[in-house]
C-alpha positions in Angstrom: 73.4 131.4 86.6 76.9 129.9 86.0 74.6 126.1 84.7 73.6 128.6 81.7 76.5 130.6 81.3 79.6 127.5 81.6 77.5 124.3 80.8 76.7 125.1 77.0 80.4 126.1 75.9 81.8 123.5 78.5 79.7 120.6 76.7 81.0 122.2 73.2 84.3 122.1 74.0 84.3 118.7 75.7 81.6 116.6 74.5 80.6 115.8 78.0 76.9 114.6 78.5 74.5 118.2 78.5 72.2 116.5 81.7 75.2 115.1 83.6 77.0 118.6 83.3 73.4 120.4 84.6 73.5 117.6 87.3 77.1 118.2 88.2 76.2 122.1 89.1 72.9 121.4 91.1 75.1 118.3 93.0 77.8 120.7 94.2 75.1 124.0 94.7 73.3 121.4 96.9 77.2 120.3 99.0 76.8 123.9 100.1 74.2 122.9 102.6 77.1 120.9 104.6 80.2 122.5 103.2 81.4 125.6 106.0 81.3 128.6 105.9 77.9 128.5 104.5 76.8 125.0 105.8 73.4 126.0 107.2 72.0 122.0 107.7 74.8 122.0 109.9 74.5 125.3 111.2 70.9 124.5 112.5 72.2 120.8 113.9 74.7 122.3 115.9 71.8 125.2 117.0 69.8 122.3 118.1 72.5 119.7 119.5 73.9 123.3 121.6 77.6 122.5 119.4 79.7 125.0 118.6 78.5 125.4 114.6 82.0 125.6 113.0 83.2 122.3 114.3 79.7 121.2 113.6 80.5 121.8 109.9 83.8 120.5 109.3 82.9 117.7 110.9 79.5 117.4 108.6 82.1 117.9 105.4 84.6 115.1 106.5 81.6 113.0 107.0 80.6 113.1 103.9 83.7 113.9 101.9 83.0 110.7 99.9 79.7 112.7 98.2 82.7 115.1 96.9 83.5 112.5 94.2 80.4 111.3 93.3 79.4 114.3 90.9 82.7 113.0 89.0 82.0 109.8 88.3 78.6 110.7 86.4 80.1 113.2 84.4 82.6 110.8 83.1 79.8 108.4 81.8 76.2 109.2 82.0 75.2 105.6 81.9 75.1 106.2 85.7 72.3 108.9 85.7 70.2 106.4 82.7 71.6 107.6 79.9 73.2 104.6 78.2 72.3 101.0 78.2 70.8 99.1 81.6 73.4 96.5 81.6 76.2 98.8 81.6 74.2 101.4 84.1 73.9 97.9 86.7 77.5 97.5 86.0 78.6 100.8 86.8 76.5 101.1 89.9 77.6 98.2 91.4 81.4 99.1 90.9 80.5 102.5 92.2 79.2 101.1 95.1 82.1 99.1 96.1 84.4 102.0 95.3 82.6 104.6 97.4 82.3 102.3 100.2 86.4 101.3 100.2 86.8 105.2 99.8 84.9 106.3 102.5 86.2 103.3 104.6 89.3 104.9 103.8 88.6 108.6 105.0 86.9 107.3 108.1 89.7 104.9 108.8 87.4 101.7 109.8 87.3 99.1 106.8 84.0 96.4 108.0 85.4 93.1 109.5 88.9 94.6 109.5 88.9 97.4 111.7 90.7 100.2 112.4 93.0 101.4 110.0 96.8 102.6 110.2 97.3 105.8 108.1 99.3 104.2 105.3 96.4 101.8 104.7 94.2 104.5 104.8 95.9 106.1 101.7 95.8 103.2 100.0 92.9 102.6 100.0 91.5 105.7 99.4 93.4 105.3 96.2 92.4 102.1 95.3 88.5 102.7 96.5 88.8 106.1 93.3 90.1 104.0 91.1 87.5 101.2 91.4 84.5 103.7 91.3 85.9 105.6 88.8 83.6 104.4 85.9 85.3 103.2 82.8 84.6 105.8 79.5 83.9 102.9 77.6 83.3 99.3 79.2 83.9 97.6 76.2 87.3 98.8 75.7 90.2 97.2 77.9 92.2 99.9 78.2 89.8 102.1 80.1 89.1 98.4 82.7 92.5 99.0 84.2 91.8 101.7 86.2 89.5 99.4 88.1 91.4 96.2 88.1 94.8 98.1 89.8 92.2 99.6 92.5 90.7 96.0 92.9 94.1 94.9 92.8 95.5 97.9 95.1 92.6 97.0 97.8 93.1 93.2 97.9 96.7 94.0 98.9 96.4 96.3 101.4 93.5 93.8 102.9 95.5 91.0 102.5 98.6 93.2 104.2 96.5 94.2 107.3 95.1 90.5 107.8 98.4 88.6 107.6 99.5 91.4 110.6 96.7 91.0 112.4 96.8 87.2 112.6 100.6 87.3 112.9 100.4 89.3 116.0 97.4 87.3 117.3 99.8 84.6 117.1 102.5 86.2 119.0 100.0 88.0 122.0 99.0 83.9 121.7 102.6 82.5 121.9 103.6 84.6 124.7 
């Protein structure tokens, strides 16, 4: 009911794609199927693991918090649901990818081949994963590439920052 009561005078008054808008309703009607109090796919886990069902669902929405951005990024440009040209929809998926991987390494506080994360780091990179995913309303305008190239930037650092302490104190637990 709310797709054919909000989406119409929301894509008026914006401009936003009409499908990606549809899309971004279904995605979030569909999160309510891990998102408590409601969150019956967890609900029935936790029935058939014998978990308590509330923990059960807050643990199902931390897990996939990173899906909670997703619906964003498609709104913002529609060449990542098809509707633009394939070069820029590879593009975008392939940034997108990256991003949503350093963002969820982020929330789950384990970055592959680094480890565990510290809480600052975790922050960071949470940051810096958004801002690399967050697709670009026009890729041919370089204005709209920064917001990827300070969260490309913003990760590097924050790798670079945890691997200079890790070999640092491998050298010292070494030296000693």
């Amino acid at each position: 009911m709310i797709a054919v009561i909000v989406v119409p005078p929301l894509v008026t008054v914006t401009g936003l794609n009409l499908l990606a808008l549809h899309l971004f309703f279904m995605y979030y009607l569909l999160m309510a199927w891990i998102t408590p109090p409601v969150a019956i796919s967890a609900f029935v886990a936790a029935a058939l693991a014998g978990a308590p069902p509330m923990k059960t669902g807050w643990l199902s929405m931390r897990l996939a918090a990173v899906l909670y951005f997703i619906p964003f990024f498609f709104v913002f440009n529609p060449a990542l649901i098809l509707e633009g040209p394939i070069i820029e929809t590879v593009y975008l998926f392939a940034l997108c990818l990256v991003g949503i991987w350093i963002l969820a390494s982020g929330l789950e506080g384990y970055l592959l081949k680094v480890g565990r994360l510290e809480l600052w780091s975790r922050v960071l990179l949470v940051v810096g994963g958004f801002l690399i995913a967050f697709p670009a309303l026009d890729v041919t305008k370089f204005l709209d590439w920064i917001t990827t190239v300070i969260g490309a930037a913003l990760t590097a650092a924050v790798i670079a920052i945890i691997m200079i302490g890790k070999t640092a104190a491998a050298k010292l637990i070494a030296g000693t």
